[in-house]
C-alpha positions as CSV (number, residue, x, y, z in Angstrom):
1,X,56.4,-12.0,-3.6
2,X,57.4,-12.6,-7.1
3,X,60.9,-11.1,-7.2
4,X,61.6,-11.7,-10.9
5,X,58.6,-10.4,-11.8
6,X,59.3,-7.2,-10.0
7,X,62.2,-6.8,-11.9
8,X,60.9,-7.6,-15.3
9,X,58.2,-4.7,-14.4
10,X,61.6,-2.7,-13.4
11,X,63.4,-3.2,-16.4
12,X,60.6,-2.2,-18.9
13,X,60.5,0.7,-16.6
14,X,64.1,1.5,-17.7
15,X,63.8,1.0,-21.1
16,X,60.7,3.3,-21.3
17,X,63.0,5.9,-19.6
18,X,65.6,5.6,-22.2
19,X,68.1,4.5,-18.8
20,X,70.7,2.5,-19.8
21,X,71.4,1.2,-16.6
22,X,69.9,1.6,-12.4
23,X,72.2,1.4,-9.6
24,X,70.1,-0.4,-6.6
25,X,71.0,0.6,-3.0
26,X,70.7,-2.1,0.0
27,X,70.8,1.0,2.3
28,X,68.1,3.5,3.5
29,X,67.9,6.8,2.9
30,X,70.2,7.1,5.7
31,X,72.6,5.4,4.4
32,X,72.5,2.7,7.0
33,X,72.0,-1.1,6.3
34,X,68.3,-1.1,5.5
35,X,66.6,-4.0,7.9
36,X,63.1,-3.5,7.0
37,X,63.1,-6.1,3.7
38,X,59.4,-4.9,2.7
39,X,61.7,-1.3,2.1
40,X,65.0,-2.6,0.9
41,X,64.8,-2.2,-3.2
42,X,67.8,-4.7,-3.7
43,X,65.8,-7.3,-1.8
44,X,62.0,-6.3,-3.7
45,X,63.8,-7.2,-7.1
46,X,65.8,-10.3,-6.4
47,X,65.0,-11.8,-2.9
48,X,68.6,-11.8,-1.7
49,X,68.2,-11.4,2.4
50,X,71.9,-10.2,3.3
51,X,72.0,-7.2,5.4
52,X,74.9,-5.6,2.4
53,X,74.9,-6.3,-1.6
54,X,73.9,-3.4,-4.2
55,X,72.4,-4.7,-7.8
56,X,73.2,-2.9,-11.4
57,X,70.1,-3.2,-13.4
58,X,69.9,-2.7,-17.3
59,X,66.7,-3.1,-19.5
60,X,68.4,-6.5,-20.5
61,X,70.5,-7.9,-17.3
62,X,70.7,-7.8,-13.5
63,X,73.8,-8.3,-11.6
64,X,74.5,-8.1,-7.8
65,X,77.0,-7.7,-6.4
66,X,78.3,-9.5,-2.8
67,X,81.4,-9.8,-0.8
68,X,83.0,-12.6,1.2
69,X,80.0,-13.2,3.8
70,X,77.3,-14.1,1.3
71,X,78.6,-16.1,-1.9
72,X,77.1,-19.2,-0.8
73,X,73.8,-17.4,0.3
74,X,73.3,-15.4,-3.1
75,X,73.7,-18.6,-5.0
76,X,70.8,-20.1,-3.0
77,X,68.8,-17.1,-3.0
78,X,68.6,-15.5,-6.3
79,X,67.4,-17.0,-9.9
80,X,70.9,-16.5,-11.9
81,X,68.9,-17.2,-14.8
82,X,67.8,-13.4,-14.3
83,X,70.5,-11.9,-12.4
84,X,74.5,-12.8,-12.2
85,X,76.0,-12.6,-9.4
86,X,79.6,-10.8,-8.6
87,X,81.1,-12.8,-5.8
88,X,83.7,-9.8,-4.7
89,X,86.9,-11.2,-3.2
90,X,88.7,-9.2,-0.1
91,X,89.9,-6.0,-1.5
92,X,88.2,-6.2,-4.7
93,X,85.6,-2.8,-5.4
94,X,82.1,-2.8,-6.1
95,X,82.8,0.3,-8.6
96,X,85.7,-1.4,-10.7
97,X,82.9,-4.9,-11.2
98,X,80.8,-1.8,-12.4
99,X,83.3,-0.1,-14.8
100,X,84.0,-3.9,-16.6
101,X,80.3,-4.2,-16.9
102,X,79.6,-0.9,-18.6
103,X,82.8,-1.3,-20.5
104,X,81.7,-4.7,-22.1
105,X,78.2,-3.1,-23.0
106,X,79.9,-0.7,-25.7
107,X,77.5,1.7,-24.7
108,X,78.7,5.0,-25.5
109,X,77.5,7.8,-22.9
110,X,75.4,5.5,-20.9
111,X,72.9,6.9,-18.9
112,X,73.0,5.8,-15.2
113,X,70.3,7.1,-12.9
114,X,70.2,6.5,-9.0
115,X,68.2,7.7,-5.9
116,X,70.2,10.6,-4.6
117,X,68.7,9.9,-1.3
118,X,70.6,6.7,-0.9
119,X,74.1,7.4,-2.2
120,X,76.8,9.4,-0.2
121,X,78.4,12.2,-1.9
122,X,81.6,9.6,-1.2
123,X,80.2,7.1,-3.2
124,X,79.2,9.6,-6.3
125,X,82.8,11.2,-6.8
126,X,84.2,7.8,-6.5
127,X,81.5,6.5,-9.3
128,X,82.2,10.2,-11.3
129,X,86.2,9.3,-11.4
130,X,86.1,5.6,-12.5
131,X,83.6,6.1,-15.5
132,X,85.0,9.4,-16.3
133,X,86.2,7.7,-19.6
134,X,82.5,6.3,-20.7
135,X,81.3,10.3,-20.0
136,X,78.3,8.7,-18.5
137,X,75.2,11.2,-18.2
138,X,74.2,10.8,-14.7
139,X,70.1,11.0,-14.1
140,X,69.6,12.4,-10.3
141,X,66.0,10.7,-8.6
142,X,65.1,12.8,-5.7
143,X,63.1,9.1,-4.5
144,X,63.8,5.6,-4.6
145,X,60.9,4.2,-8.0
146,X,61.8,0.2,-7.2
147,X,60.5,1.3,-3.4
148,X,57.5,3.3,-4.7
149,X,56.6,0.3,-7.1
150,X,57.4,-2.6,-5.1
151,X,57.2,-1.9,-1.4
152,X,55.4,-3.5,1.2
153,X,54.4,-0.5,3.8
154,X,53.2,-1.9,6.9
155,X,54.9,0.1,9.3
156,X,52.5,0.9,11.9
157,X,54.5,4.1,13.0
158,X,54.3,3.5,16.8
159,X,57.6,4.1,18.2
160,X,59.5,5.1,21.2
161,X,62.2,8.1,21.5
162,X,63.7,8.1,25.7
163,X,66.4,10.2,27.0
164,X,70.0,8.2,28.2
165,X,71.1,8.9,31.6
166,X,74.2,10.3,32.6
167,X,74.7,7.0,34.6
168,X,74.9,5.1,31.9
169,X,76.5,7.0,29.0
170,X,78.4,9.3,31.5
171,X,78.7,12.8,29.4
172,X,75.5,15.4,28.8
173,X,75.5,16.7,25.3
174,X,76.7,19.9,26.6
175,X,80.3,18.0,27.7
176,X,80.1,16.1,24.4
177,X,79.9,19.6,22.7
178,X,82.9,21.1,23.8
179,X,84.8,18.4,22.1
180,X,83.6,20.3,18.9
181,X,85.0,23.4,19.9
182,X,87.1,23.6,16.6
183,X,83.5,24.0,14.4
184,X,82.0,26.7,17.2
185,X,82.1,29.4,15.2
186,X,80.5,27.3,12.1
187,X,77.8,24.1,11.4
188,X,78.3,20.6,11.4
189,X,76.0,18.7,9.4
190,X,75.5,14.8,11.1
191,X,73.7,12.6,9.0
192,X,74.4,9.4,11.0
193,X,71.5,8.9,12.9
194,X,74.3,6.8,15.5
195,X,76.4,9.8,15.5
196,X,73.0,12.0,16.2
197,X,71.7,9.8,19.2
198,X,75.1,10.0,20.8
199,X,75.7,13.6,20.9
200,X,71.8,14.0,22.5
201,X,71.8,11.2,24.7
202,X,68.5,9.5,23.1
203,X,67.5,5.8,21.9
204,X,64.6,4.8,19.9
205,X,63.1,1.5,19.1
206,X,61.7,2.7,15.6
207,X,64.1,0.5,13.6
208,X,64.5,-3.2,14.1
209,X,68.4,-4.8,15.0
210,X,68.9,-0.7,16.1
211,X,68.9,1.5,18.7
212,X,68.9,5.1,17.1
213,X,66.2,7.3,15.7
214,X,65.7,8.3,12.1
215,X,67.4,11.7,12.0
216,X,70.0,13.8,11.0
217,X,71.8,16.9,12.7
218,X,72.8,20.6,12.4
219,X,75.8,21.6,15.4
220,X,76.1,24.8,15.5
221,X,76.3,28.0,17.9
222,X,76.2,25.9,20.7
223,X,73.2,24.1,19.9
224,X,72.4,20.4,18.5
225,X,69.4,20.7,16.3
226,X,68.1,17.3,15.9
227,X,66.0,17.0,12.4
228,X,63.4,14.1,13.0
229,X,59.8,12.9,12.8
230,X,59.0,15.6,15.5
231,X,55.8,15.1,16.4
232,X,57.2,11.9,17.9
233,X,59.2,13.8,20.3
234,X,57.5,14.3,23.8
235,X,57.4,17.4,25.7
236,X,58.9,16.1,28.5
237,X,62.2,14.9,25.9
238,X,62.2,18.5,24.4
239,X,62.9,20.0,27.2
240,X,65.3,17.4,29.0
241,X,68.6,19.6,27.7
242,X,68.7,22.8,26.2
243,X,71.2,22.2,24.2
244,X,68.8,19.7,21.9
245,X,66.5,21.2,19.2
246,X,64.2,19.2,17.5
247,X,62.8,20.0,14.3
248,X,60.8,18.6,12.0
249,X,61.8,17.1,8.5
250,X,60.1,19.8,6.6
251,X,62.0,22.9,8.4
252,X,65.3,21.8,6.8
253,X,64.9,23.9,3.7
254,X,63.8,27.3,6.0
255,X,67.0,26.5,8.1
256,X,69.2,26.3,5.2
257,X,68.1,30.0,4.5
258,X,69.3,30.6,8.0
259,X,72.7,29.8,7.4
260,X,75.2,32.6,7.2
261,X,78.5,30.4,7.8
262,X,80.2,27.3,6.4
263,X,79.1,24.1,7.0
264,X,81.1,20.9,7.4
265,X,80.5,17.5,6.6
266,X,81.8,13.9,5.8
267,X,81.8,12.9,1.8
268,X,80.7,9.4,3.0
269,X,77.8,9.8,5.4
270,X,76.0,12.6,4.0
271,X,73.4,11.6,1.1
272,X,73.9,13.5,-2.5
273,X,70.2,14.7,-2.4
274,X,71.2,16.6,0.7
275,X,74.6,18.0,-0.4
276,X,72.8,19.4,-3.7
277,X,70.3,20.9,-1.4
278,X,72.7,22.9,0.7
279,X,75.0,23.6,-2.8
280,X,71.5,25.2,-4.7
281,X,71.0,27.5,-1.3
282,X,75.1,29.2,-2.2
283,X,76.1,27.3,1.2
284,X,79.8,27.0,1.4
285,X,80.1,23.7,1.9
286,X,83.5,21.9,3.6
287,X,84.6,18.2,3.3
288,X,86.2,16.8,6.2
289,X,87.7,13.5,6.0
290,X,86.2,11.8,9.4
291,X,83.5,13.2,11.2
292,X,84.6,14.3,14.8
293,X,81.6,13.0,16.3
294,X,82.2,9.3,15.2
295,X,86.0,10.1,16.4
296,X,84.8,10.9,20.0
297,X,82.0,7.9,20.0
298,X,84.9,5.7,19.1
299,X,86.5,6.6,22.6
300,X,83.7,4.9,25.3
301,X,84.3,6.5,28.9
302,X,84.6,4.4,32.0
303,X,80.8,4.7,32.5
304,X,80.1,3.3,29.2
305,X,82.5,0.7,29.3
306,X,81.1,-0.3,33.1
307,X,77.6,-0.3,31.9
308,X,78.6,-2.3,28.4
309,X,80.0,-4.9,30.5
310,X,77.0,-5.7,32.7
311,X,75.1,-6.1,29.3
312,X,77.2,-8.7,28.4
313,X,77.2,-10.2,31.6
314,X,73.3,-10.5,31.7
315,X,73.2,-11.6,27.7
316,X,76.0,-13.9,28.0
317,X,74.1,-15.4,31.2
318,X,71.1,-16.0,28.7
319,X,73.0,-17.6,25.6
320,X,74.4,-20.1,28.5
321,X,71.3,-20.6,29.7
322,X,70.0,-21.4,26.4
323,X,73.2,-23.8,25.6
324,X,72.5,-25.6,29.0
325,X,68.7,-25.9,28.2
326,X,69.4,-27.9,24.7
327,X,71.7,-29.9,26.0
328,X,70.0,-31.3,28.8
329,X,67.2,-31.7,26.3
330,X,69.4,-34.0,24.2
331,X,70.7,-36.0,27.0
332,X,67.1,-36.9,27.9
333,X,66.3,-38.2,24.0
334,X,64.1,-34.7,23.7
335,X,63.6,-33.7,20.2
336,X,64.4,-29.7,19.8
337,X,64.1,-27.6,17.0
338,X,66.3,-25.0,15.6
339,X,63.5,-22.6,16.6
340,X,62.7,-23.7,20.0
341,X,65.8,-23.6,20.5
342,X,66.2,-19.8,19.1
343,X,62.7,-19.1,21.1
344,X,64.6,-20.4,24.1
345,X,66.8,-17.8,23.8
346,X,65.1,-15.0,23.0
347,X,62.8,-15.3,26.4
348,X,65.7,-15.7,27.9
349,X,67.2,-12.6,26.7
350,X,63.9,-11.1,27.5
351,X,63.9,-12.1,31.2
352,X,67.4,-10.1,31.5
353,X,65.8,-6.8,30.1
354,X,66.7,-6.7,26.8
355,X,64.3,-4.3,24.4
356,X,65.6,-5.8,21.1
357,X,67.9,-7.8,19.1
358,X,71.3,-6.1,17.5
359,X,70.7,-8.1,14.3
360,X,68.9,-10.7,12.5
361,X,70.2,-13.7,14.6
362,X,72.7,-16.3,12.8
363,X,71.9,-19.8,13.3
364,X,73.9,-23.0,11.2
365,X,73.8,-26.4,11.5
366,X,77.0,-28.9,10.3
367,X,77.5,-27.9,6.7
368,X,75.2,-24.8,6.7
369,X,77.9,-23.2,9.0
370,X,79.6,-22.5,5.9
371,X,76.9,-19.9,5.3
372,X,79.0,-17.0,6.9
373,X,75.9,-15.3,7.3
374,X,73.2,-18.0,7.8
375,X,69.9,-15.7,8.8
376,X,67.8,-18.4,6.4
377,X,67.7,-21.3,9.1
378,X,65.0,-24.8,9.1
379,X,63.2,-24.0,11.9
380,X,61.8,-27.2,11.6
381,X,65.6,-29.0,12.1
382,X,65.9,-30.8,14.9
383,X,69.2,-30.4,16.3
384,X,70.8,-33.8,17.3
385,X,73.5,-35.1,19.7
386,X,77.3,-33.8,17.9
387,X,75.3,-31.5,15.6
388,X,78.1,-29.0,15.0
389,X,76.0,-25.0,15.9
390,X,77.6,-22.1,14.8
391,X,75.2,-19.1,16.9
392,X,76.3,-15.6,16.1
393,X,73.7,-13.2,18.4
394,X,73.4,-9.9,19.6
395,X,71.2,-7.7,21.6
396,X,70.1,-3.8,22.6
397,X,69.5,-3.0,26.7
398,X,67.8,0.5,27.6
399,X,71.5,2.2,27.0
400,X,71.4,1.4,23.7
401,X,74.6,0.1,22.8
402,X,74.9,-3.3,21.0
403,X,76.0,-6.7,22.2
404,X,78.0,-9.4,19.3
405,X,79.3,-12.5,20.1
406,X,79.9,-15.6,18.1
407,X,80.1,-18.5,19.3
408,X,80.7,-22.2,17.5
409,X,80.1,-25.4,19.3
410,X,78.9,-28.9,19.7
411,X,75.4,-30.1,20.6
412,X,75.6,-32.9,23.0
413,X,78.2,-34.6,24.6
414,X,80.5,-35.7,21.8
415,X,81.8,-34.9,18.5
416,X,84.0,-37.2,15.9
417,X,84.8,-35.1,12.8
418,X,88.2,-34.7,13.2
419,X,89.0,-32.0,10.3
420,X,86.4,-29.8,11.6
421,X,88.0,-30.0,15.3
422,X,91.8,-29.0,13.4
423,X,89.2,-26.2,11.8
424,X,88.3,-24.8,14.8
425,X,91.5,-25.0,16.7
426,X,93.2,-23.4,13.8
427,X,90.5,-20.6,14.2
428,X,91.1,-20.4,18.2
429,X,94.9,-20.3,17.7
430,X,94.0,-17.2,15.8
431,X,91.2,-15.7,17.9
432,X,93.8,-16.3,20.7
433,X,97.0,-14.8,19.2
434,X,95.0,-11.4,18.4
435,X,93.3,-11.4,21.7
436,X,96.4,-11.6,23.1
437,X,98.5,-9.5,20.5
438,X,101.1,-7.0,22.5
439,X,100.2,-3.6,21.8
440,X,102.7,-0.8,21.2
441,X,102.0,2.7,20.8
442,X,102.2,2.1,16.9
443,X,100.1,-0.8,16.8
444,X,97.6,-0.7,14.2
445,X,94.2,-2.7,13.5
446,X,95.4,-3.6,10.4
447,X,97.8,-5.4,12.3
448,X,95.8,-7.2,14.6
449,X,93.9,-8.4,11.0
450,X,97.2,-9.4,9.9
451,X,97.8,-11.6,12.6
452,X,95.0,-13.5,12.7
453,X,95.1,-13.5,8.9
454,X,98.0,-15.1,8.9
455,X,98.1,-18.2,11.2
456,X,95.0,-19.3,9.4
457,X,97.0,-18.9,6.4
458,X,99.5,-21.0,7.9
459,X,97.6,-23.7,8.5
460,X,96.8,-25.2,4.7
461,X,93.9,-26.9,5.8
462,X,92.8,-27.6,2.2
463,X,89.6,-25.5,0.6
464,X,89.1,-23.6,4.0
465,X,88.6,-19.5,3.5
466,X,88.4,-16.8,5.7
467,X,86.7,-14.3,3.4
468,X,85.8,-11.2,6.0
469,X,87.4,-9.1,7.7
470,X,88.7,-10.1,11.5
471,X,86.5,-7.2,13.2
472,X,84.7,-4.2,13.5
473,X,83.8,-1.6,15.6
474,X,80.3,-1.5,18.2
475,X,78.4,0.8,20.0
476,X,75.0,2.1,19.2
477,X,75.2,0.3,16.3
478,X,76.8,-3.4,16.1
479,X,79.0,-2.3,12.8
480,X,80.8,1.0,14.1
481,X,83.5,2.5,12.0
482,X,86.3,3.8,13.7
483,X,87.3,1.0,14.5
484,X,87.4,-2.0,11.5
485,X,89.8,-5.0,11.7
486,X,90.3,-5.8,7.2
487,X,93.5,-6.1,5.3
488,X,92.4,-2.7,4.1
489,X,93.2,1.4,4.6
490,X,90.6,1.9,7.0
491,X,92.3,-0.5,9.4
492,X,95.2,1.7,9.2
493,X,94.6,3.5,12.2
494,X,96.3,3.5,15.6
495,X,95.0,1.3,18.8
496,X,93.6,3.8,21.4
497,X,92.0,3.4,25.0
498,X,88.7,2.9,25.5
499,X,87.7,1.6,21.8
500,X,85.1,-1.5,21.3
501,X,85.3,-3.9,18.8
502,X,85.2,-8.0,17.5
503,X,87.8,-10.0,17.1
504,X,85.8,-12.7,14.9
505,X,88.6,-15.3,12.7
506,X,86.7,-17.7,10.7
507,X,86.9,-20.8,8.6
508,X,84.7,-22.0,6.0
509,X,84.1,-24.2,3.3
510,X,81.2,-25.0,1.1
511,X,79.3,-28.3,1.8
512,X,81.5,-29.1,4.7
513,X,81.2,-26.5,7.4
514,X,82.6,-23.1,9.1
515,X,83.7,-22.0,12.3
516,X,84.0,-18.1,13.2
517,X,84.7,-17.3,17.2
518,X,83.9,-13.5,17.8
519,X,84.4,-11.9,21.4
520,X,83.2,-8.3,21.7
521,X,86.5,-6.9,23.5
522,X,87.4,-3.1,25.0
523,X,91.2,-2.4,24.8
524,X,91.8,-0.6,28.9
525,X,94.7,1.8,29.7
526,X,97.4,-0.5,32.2
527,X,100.6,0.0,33.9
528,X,101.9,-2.0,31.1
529,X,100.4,0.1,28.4
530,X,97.1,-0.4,25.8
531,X,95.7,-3.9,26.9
532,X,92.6,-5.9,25.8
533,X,90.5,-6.9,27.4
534,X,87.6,-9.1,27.1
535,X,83.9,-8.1,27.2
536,X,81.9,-11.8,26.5
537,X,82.3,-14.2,28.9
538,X,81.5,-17.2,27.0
539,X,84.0,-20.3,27.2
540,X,85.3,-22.1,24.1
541,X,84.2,-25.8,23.5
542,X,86.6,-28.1,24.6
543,X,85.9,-30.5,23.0
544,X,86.4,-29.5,19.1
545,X,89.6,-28.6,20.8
546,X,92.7,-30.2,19.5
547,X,95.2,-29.3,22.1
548,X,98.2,-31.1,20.8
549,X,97.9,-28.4,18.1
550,X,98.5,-25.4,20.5
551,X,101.8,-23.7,21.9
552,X,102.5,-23.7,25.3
553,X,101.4,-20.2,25.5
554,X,98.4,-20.8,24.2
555,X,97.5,-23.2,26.7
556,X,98.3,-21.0,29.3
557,X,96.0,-18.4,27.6
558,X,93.1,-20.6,26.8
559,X,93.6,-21.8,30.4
560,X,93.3,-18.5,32.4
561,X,90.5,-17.1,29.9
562,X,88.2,-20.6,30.7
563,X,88.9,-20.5,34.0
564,X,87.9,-16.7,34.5
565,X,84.9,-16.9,33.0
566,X,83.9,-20.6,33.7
567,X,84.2,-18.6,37.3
């Protein structure tokens, strides 16, 4: 595909149009991180592959813009002779880069035109408030043009939707219901197809790296009506629960006339094509600031958490599997690939049940492990004896619910480069002291981030960055917010049992090398108190393990956690 061509043909587009400038969404109309590339509009007109990164087109310039995890990847990806990218720095805001851009242009009243289906009524007020000054004219598309122009369809639109027992995510939508008892006597409008799945108890493999269906959700009077590609629905799945109605995509304007009450939703998950909808039809619409349903999927129940631990069991089985297959391959002077090796893996995965990967799988070799997000791999490479592998991997069972874990370590037997080993001790001193952090009733993630932050901060190992955030919440999806560990506001919220999330510290420096060591942990409810506790079962490798460089109470914990799961 000839991505600068595409957005040449874009670009005249605009300046036909008398648009001053595009906004270009990575997401779908969803809102969610848009995997299918052949469907992604940031990726048809500039070829960058990272899974977040919006673009701000004008008939004359390009920019994109990219956080922490991709500002070696853009550089490789993208011709900056037609597009400049905005490397954004923790903390810094897509919509301030925006404001300096427009401001520079001198354009007075620019017009600034967007698909409405792929920005959250969130993301518009924000946008509204920080160009108030410019008095921008805002031009609403009811459709996505650089998707209409550009994109690739070949979706063959054969999918699965099944119904999740009550043995494995241990509450019927009826239950889950009655935790919304404060909107009974009003609607709920869900537009998180996670959120969706959840409160009905279904899975679908339409999407790749997901586990939930394309939908979105109307709660009220005691019923979940689930608005989908019906005719995908099965009989049987219809009438599994009584409490489910599905409904097609087209019935949503009839049920809006239906509506006699208010209706609640959240700013930053509900599309600004759909919130103008329900305004046009006089429905009183009411923000809230966190939808209740992501609240109570934040909490996993002892049935979930049992049934997410025998998935990593059986996926952590297969990456050691995998890890033990390439190094007995090396020690017999066999030449593997960086995909056999990844095909290896896979089958394996396979041949413990899984039914698809959480996300595009992350392989780096030596310095390419400064990629943060290294998706683009040589599958050609052969991997060699003290190759340093950074393999961040995750994967879907039946239930649904994601697996992550990251995992940095040595091929072969041996390995000599000794700032590399203080690199990844650094990183497991931090991994270790947050793992470990004691948690009081005031405890915060933002604390957790702080702590990690800040013994890699100590360290001053020259030219080394850790330019993400130390975790994030997992369920049906493998980026879940509640919780996020970041040095930001949304970490600001109090530890509670029965939560999932990464703890994922990281190191990395251009042309030298990264390490990142991510366990997917559950924090448990103990005599002592809120506890974590660990959900991978992966050891560390020893040896890029500097061990005059831990405390003594770091040995003692890197010593019980090898030995437990070693065992």
């Amino acid at each position: 595909m000839n991505f600068i061509e595409n957005l040449k043909v874009f670009q005249n587009y605009l300046e036909k149009n008398n648009i001053d400038f595009f906004l270009v969404f990575s997401n779908n109309e969803f809102l969610k991180e848009c995997s299918d590339l052949n469907n992604n509009s940031r990726y048809l007109l500039s070829g960058f592959t990272g899974s977040a990164g919006d673009m701000l087109v004008s008939p004359q310039k390009a920019y994109i813009f990219v956080d922490g995890r991709y500002h070696i990847q853009v550089d490789e990806q993208i011709d900056n002779n037609y597009i400049v990218p905005v490397k954004l720095q923790m903390g810094e805001s897509r919509n301030d880069k925006i404001k300096e851009i427009i401001k520079k242009s001198n354009i007075k009243k620019p017009k600034i035109a967007f698909p409405a289906n792929k920005i959250s009524v969130e993301n518009f007020e924000v946008l509204c408030k920080i160009l108030e000054k410019f008095q921008p004219k805002f031009i609403k598309l009811n459709y996505d043009p650089i998707c209409k122009f550009f994109a690739i369809n070949n979706e063959q639109n054969v999918y699965n939707v099944w119904n999740v027992g009550i043995e494995i995510v241990g509450k019927t939508t009826s239950e889950k219901l009655k935790g919304l008892k404060k909107y009974e006597n009003d609607f709920l409008l869900v537009f998180s197809n996670d959120e969706v799945c959840y409160l009905a108890n279904i899975r679908s493999d339409q999407n790749p790296y997901s586990s939930s269906l394309n939908c979105f959700a109307l709660v009220g009077e005691g019923v979940v009506r689930v608005f989908c590609d019906s005719c995908k629905i099965s009989e049987e799945l219809k009438f599994i629960d009584e409490k489910i109605i599905y409904k097609d995509f087209s019935e949503i304007d009839n049920e809006i006339l239906k509506i006699k009450k208010d209706v609640f939703y959240e700013a930053s998950k509900m599309p600004l094509l759909y919130f103008d909808k329900f305004k046009d039809k006089g429905i009183k619409l009411r923000k809230i600031s966190q939808s209740p349903v992501a609240k109570m999927k934040a909490i996993k129940n002892k049935t979930e958490l049992a049934y997410i631990q025998e998935c990593y069991q059986k996926s952590d089985a297969a990456i050691l599997d995998a890890i033990k297959y390439l190094n007995l391959n090396l020690k017999k002077k066999k030449k593997i690939t960086c995909a056999e090796f990844m095909n290896y893996l896979v089958k394996a995965q396979k041949k413990q049940g899984i039914f698809a990967l959480s996300f595009k799988p992350i392989l780096a070799l030596n310095e390419r492990s400064a990629i943060i997000h290294c998706t683009e791999f040589d599958s050609n490479q052969q991997i060699k004896q003290g190759d340093l592998i950074l393999l961040d991997f995750g994967v879907y069972f039946e239930g649904g619910y994601a697996t992550d874990m990251t995992r940095t370590f040595a091929a072969g037997d041996k390995y000599s480069n000794n700032l590399l080993k203080e690199v990844y001790t650094t990183v497991l001193k931090a991994f270790l002291n947050t793992c470990f952090f004691p948690i009081k009733s005031s405890t915060t993630f933002y604390d957790l981030d702080k702590r990690a932050r800040s013994i890699i901060k100590r360290s001053k190992i020259l030219g080394f960055s850790f330019n993400h955030g130390t975790g994030h919440g997992i369920g049906l999806n493998v980026h879940e917010m509640p919780p996020v560990l970041s040095p930001s506001k949304f970490a600001c919220q109090k530890i509670k049992s029965g939560m999932v999330f990464s703890i994922e510290p990281g190191m990395y420096k251009e042309k030298i090398g990264g390490v990142r060591l991510e366990n997917s942990v559950c924090t448990v409810k103990t005599s002592k108190g809120i506890e974590i506790k660990t959900l991978t079962n992966l050891p560390f490798d020893e040896k890029l393990i500097i061990f005059d460089m831990l405390t003594k109470k770091e040995k003692h914990w890197l010593k019980n956690y090898q030995s437990k799961v070693i065992k």
